[in-house]
C-alpha positions, 0 to 999 in steps of 0.5 A, spaced: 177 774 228 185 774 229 186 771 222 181 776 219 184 783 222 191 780 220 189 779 212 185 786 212 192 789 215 196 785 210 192 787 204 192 794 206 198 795 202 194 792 196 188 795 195 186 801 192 181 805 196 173 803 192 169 808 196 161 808 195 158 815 193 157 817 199 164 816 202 169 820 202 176 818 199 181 815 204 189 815 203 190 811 209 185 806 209 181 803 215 180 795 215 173 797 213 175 800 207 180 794 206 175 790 206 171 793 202 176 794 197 178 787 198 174 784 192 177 786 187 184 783 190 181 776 190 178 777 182 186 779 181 188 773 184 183 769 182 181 762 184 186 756 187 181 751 184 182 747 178 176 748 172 171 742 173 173 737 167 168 735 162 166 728 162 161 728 155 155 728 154 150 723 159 147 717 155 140 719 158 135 712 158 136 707 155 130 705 150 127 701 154 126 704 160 124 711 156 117 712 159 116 706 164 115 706 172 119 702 178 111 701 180 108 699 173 110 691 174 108 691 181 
């Protein structure tokens, strides 16, 4: 719970206020509104994973195995 309330309160300065409808405008923002407001810092950073690498295409089964069963020479 520390962690959370110290990134809310570090992310306050760089987050603009996304109100719902039925919310009124904040200028100081409550680590409510940080939180709620923080999605859109996270698409502005964006991810620290790398994209997956593409590996080609599968060889699927191999002709004599296409439509045989484990249980059929048994």
């Amino acid at each position: 719970m520390p962690l959370m309330t110290w990134q809310l309160w570090l992310a306050k300065d760089l987050v603009a206020d996304y109100h719902l409808p039925w919310q009124k405008p904040q200028t100081l923002l409550t680590p409510e509104r940080v939180a709620q407001s923080l999605f859109s810092l996270l698409i502005e950073i964006g991810s620290p994973a790398q994209p997956p690498k593409t590996r080609g295409k599968s060889p699927g089964w191999e002709k004599a195995e296409r439509g045989t069963s484990e249980l059929e020479g048994r």
